[in-house]
PLY file of the C-alpha trace (Angstrom):
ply
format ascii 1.0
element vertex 160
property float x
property float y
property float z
element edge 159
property int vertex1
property int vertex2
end_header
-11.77 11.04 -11.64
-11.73 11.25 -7.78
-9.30 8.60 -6.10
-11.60 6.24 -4.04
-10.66 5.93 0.04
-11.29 2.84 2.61
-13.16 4.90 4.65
-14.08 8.75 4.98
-10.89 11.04 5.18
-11.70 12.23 8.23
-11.43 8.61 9.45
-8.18 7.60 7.68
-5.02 6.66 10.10
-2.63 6.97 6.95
-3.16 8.62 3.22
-0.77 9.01 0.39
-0.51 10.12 -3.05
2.33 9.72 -5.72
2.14 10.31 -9.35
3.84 9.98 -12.20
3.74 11.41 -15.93
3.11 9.01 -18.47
4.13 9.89 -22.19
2.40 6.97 -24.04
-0.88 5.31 -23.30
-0.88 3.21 -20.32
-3.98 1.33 -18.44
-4.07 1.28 -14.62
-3.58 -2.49 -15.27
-0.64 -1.93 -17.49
0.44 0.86 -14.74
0.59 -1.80 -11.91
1.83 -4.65 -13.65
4.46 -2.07 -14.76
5.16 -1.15 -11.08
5.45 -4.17 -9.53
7.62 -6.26 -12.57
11.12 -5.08 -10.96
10.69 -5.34 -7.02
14.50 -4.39 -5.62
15.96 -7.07 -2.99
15.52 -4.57 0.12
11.40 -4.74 -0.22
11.48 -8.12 -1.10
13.42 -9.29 2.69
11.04 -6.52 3.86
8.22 -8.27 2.71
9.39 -11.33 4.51
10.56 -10.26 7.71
6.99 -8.46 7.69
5.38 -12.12 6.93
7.66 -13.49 9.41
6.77 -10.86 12.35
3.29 -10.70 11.50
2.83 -14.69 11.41
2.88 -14.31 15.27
-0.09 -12.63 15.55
-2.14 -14.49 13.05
-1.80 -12.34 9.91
-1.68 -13.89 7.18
1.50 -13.67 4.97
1.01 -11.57 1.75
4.58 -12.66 0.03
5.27 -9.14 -1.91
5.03 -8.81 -5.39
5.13 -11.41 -8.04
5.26 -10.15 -11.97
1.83 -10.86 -14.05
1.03 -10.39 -17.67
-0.77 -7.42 -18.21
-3.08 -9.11 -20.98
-4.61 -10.83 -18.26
-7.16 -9.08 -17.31
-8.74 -10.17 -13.30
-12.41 -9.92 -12.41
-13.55 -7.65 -9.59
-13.15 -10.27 -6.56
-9.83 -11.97 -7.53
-6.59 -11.45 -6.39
-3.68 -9.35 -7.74
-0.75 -10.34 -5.73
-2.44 -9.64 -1.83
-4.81 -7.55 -2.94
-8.46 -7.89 -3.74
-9.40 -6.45 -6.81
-12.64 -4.09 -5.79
-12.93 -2.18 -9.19
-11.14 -2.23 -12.62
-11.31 -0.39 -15.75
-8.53 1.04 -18.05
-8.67 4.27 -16.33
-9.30 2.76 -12.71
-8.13 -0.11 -10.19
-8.94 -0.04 -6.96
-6.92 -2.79 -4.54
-8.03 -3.86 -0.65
-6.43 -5.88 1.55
-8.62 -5.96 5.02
-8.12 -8.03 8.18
-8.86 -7.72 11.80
-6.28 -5.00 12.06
-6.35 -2.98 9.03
-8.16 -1.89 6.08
-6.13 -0.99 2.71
-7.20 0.82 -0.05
-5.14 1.31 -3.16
-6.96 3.64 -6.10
-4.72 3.51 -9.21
-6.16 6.52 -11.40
-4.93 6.95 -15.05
-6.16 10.58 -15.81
-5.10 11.68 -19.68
-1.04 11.51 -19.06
-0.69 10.91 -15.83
-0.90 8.55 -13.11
-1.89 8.87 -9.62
-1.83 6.61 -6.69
-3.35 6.77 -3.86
-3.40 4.85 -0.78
-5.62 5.19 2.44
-5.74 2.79 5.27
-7.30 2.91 8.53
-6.42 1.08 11.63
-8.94 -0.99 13.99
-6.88 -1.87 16.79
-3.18 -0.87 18.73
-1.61 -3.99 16.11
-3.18 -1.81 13.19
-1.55 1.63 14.62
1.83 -0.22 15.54
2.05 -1.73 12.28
1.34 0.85 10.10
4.06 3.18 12.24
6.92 1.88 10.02
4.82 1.23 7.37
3.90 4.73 7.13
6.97 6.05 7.13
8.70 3.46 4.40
5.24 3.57 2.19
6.45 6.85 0.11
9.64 5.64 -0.58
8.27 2.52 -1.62
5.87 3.33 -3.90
8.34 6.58 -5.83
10.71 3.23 -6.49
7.98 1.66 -8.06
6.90 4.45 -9.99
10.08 4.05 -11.59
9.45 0.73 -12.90
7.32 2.54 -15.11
9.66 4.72 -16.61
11.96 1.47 -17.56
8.85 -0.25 -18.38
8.34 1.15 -21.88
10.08 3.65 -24.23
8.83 7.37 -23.89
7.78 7.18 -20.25
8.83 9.76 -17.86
9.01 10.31 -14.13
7.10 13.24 -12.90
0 1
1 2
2 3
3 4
4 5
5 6
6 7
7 8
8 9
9 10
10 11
11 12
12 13
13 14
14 15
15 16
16 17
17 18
18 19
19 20
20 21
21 22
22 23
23 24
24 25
25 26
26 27
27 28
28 29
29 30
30 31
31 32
32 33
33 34
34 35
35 36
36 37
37 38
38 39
39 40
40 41
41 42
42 43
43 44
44 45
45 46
46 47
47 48
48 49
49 50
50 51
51 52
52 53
53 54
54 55
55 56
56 57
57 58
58 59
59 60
60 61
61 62
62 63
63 64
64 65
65 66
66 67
67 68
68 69
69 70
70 71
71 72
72 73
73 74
74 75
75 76
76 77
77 78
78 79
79 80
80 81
81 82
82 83
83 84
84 85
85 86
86 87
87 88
88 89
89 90
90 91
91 92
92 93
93 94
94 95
95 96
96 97
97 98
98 99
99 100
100 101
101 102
102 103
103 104
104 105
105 106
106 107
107 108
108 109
109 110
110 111
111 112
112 113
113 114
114 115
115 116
116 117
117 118
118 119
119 120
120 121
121 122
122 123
123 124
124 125
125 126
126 127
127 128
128 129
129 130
130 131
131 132
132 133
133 134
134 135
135 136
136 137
137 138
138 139
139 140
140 141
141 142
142 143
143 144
144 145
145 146
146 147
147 148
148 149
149 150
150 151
151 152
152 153
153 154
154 155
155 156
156 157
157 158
158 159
């Protein structure tokens, strides 16, 4: 299973890929729910001081992460925290969040024991470029915390 982009690669302004193993069965639902249960106090004041910055320039606030029962399953169109759910399946979610400066994709691919994550963005103005500057250089150690959520998530899972 390919990882799905915003745009065409050669168009991207950021792209990143983690993975992790995963020793029992896991859905990319399960995966993200998983990920984002045990959100550490740094990217939470993050997330705010992001809200709070960004509020001046009319972007909405997306509030972090909140923890969701993976038995609920959301229809393409709804909302997973500030993300718009594009595409699910047990192998496959695929998260945007678009406004006038930015376009986010997020491709959560479960592929036999492993999990990959991918995330592409690409900018449409100099707010987009300026924003994505520290962004871009937190978003890997961001998401290899997350992926440890998963390890602690369940018994038999492993960090790749």
């Amino acid at each position: 299973m390919s990882a799905q982009l915003v745009a065409a690669q050669a168009d991207l302004d950021f792209l990143h890929s983690a993975s992790v193993k995963l020793t029992a069965p896991m859905t990319a639902l399960q995966a993200y729910c998983a990920m984002t249960s045990n959100i550490p106090g740094w990217l939470a004041r993050a997330f705010r001081i992001r809200d709070f910055i960004s509020r001046r320039f009319n972007v909405a606030d997306i509030h972090g992460f909140s923890p969701r029962d993976p038995g609920h399953v959301p229809a393409v169109g709804e909302h997973l925290d500030f993300f718009t759910v594009e595409a699910i399946s047990d192998h496959q979610l695929v998260l945007t969040s678009r406004d006038t400066h930015l376009a986010v994709m997020v491709c959560m691919d479960v592929e036999g024991q492993r999990l990959k994550v991918t995330t592409s963005v690409r900018c449409f103005n100099a707010f987009g470029r300026l924003y994505m500057l520290p962004v871009g250089l937190a978003h890997g150690s961001i998401v290899k915390r997350m992926l440890r959520n998963i390890e602690s998530s369940g018994p038999g899972r492993q960090a790749a």
